[in-house]
N, C-alpha and C positions, 0 to 999 in steps of 0.2 A: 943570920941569913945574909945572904949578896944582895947588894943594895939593887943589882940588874934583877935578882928573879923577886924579890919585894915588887921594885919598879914595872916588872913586866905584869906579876899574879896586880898590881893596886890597876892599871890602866885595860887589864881585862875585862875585868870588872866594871870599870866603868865603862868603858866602850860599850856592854849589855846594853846595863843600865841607860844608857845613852838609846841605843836604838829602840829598846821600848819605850823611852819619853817621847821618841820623833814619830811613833807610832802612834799614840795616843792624842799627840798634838795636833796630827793628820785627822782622829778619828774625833778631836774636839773643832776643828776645824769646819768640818763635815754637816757635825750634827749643829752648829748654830748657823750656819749656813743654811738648811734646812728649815729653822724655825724664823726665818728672815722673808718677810711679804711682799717688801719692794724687789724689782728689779734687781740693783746694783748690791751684788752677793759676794765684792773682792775686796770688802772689810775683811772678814771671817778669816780669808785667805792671807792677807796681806799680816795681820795679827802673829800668822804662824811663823811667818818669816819674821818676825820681829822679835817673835817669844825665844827661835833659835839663836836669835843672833847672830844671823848671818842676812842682811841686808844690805850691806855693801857687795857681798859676795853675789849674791843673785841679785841684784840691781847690772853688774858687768856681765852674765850671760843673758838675762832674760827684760827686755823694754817695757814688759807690760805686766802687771799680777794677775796671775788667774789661777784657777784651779789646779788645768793640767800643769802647768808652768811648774807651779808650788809641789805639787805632786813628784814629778819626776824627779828635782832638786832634793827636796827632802828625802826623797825615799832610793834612789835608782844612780843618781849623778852620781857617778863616780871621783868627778872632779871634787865634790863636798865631803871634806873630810866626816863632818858628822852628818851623812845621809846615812840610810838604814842598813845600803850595803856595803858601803866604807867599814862602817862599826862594825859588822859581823866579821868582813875579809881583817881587819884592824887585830879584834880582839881575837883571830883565831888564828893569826902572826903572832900575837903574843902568847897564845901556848904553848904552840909549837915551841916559842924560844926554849920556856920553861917545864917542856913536857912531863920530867921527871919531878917536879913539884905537886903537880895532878895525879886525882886518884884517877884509876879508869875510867869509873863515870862521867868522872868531871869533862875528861877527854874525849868519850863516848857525844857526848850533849854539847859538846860545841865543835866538832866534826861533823855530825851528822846535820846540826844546823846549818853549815857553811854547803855541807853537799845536797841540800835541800834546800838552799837558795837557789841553786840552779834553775831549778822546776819553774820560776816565775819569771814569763816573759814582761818585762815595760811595755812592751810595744801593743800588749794583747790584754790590759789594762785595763777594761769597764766597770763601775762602778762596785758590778756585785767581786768579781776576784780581786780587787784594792780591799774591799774589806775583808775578803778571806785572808788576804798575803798579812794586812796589818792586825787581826785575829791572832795569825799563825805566827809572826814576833813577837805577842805578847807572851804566849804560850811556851815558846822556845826560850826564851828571856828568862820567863819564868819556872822552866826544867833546869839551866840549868844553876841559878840560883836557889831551887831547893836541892837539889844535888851537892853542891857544894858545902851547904848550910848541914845537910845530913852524912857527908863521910868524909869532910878535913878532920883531922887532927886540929884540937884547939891550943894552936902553936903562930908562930910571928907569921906563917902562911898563911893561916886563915886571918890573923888580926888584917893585913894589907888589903885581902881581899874584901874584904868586910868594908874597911876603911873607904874603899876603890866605892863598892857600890853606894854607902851612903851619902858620900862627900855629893857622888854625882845627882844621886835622887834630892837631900836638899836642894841644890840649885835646880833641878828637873821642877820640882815641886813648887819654887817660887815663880820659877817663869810659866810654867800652867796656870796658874793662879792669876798674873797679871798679863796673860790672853787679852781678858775680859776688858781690861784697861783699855787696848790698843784696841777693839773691835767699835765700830761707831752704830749708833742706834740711828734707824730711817729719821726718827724725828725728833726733837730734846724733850718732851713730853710721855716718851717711851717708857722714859726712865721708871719702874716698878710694874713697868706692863708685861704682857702676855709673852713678848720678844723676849724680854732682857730676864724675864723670869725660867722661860727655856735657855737663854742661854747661859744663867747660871745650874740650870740642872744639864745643862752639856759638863760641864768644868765635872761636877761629881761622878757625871759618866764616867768619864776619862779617866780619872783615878780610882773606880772603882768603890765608890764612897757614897752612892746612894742608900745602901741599907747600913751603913755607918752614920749617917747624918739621922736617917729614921729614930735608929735606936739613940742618940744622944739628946735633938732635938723635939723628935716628935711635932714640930710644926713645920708648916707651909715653907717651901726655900727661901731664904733669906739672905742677901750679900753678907752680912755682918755674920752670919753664923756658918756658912761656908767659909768665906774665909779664918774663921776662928777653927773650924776643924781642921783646915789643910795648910794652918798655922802653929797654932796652941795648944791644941789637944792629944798630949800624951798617948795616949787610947790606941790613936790611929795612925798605921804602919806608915804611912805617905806624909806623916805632918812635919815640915820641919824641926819642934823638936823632940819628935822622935827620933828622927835621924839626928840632931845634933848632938842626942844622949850616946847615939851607939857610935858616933866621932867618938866624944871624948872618952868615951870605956876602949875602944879601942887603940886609941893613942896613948892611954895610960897605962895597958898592956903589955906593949910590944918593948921587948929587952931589949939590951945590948948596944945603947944609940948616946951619943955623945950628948948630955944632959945640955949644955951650952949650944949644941946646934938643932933641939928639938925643942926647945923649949920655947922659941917664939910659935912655934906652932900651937901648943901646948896651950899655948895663954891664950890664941888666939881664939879657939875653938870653946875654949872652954866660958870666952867672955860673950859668943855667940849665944852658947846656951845658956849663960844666965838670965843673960836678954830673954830668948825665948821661954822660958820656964818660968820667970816669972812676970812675962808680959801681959797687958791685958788689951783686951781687943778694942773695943770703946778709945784709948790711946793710940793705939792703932789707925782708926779711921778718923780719929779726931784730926792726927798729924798727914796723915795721906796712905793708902795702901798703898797707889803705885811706887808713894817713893818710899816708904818703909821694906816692899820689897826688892824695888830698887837697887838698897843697900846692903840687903844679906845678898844678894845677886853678887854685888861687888866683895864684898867683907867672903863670903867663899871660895873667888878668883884667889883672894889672898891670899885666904889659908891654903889651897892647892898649893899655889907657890913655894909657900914656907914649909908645907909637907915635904914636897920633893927635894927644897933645899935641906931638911934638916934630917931626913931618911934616904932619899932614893938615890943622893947623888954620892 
């Protein structure tokens, strides 16, 4: 395969993959905001921009945090390369490059999403049509990710694409997670109260992981046991290593690649998931979530990099 239509199908992919994490961020955003009693609700917000990683970025158009602020930026700025509409117009340039790599479908579902972006004004944006629009990316997102999954060919097109979305949902999946980090409680006594306990059943919102948590745990929400699910537990499709299982099966896959320029990836990825697979959570919290996931945050910056160096270029 040409390292340009790999490179184009792996960055389609994640561009999705992308827009429904900013989607969910918006809608984890939302709902602990929501269960927040004092006044001052531009923690929740402020979190999101942080979770993105782009706070230098919206620090230079925008003086203040707020909702709408956060909103627009994430989702509608076109200026932000990974707002919602960027990622859609993004990944549906990168079809196009590779149009004859896609099956019909594939083509079908992420045409039809770009032309169905139109329909949503910014400007006409109240409450209840923000959560239809970020409804209707998760949906989209998620059409054509099963599409894909049900009519590639399991060949080096489908390995990049594969590649593309999980590389991005680990690091989607750790920055969701350490939301909850950056978000400040009204009072330090909060800490296991009625707040911080909805705003840890926001986080399972968002990933869709409330009746995943049910059936594993069976008790009351717990930091130590969400984070163990949307970290360690194999099971479930959003935990990191689950995704960093279907990295390294997919990187071990894909033919025809100069053993010497793929293999610092190789190693990389695959020392993630050892980490992860045979981590234990109790070590985890003992040493710090935030900075535990801090550092797959960082340690999968890497691995992209050394993907592209050792595949795409």
């Amino acid at each position: 395969m040409l390292a340009r239509t790999a490179e184009s199908l792996f960055w389609l992919a994640r561009y999705l993959e992308r827009a429904d994490y900013v989607a969910r961020l918006l809608q984890g955003a939302a709902h602990m905001s929501a269960a927040r009693v004092d006044a001052d609700r531009s923690s929740e917000w402020e979190s999101a921009i942080l979770a993105s990683g782009a706070e230098n970025a919206f620090s230079a158009r925008h003086a203040l945090v707020s909702a709408p602020a956060v909103i627009d930026y994430l989702a509608f700025d076109t200026s932000n390369p990974s707002s919602i509409v960027s990622c859609i117009e993004t990944a549906r340039r990168n079809a196009r490059t590779v149009r004859t790599a896609l099956t019909a479908d594939m083509w079908d579902a992420i045409n039809s999403t770009w032309l169905e972006l139109r329909n949503f004004d910014p400007e006409q944006m109240d409450d209840d049509r923000l959560a239809a629009f970020l409804d209707w990316v998760k949906a989209r997102t998620g059409l054509f990710h099963g599409v894909y999954a049900s009519t590639m060919l399991r060949n080096d097109g489908f390995y990049f694409t594969r590649l593309g979305q999980f590389l991005e949902r680990a690091d989607n999946s750790a920055r969701l997670l350490d939301v909850k980090y950056h978000v400040r409680l009204p009072h330090a006594e909060d800490v296991g109260g009625l707040v911080d306990y909805y705003q840890w059943l926001a986080i399972l919102r968002v990933v869709g992981a409330r009746r995943a948590y049910r059936v594993l745990f069976k008790a009351k929400v717990a930091p130590i046991h969400v984070a163990e699910l949307i970290i360690l537990r194999p099971e479930f499709p959003r935990s990191l290593v689950f995704c960093f299982e279907q990295i390294t099966t997919q990187l071990d896959r894909i033919n025809g690649q100069d053993p010497q320029r793929s293999a610092e990836g190789k190693r990389l990825a695959h020392s993630l998931y050892a980490q992860l697979r045979f981590g234990r959570i109790d070590h985890i919290f003992n040493s710090g979530l935030h900075e535990y996931l801090s550092d797959v945050i960082v340690r999968s910056d890497e691995l992209g990099l050394e993907i592209a160096k050792g595949y795409l270029f």
